[in-house]
C-alpha positions in Angstrom: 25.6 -12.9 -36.9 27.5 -9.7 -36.6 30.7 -11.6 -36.6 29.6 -12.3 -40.1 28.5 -9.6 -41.4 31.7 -7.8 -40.6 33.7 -10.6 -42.0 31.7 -10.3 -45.4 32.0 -6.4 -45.1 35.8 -6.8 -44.6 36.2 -8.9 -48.2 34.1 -5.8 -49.7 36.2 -3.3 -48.8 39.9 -5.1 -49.5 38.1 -5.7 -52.5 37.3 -2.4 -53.3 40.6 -0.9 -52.0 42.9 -3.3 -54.0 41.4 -2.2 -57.0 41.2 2.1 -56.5 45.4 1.3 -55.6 45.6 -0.5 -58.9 43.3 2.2 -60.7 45.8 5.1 -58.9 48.8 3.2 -60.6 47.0 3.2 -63.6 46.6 6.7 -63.4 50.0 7.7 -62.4 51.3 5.5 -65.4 49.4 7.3 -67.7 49.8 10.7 -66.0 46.2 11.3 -65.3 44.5 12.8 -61.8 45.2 10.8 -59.3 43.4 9.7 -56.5 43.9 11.5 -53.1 45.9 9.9 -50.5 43.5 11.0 -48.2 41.0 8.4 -50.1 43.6 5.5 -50.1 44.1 5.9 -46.1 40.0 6.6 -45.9 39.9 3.2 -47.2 42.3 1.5 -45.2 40.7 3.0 -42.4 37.4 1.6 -43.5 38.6 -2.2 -43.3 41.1 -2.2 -46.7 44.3 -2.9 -45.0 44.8 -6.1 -46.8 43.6 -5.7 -50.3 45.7 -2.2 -49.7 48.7 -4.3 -48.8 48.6 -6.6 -51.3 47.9 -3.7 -54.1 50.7 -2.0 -53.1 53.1 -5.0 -53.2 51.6 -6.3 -56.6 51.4 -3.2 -58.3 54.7 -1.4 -56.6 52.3 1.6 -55.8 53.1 3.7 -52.4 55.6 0.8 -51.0 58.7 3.5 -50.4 55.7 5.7 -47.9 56.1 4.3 -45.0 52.8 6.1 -44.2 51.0 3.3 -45.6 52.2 0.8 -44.0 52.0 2.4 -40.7 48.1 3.1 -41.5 47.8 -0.8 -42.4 48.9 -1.6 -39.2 47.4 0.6 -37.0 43.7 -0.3 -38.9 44.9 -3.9 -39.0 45.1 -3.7 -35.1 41.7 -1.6 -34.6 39.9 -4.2 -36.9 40.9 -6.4 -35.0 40.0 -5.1 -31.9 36.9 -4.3 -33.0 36.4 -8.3 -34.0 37.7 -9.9 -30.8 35.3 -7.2 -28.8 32.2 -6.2 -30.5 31.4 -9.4 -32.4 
């Protein structure tokens, strides 16, 4: 049962992240506020390291910091460490 709950919490948050990358392109487009980095890498952190991946390659946003990639894989890893070990 947990192993399903944190699967289903997982989709949430890639989810969620894919979409605040896409609204931070929009913003930067437009030339509005932006959205901290330190939210982006919050929600990578969180779980979003694949709907964070894919927003960047989709929308071209943050792909020349390497940053964000290192942060996907390093919460790519603990994820799934926490998957194989606490589920």
């Amino acid at each position: 049962m947990a192993f399903l709950f944190m699967i289903i919490y997982l989709l949430i948050i890639n989810i969620i992240t894919f979409f605040i990358f896409g609204l931070d392109k929009l913003y930067a487009l437009k030339g509005y506020y932006r959205i901290s980095e330190k939210i982006l890498f919050l929600l990578i952190f969180l779980g979003g390291f694949g709907g964070s991946l894919i927003a960047m390659f989709i929308f071209r946003h943050k792909i020349r910091k390497y940053k964000f990639f290192l942060g996907n894989f390093f919460s790519f890893f603990l994820w799934l460490y926490l998957l194989l070990n606490f589920a």
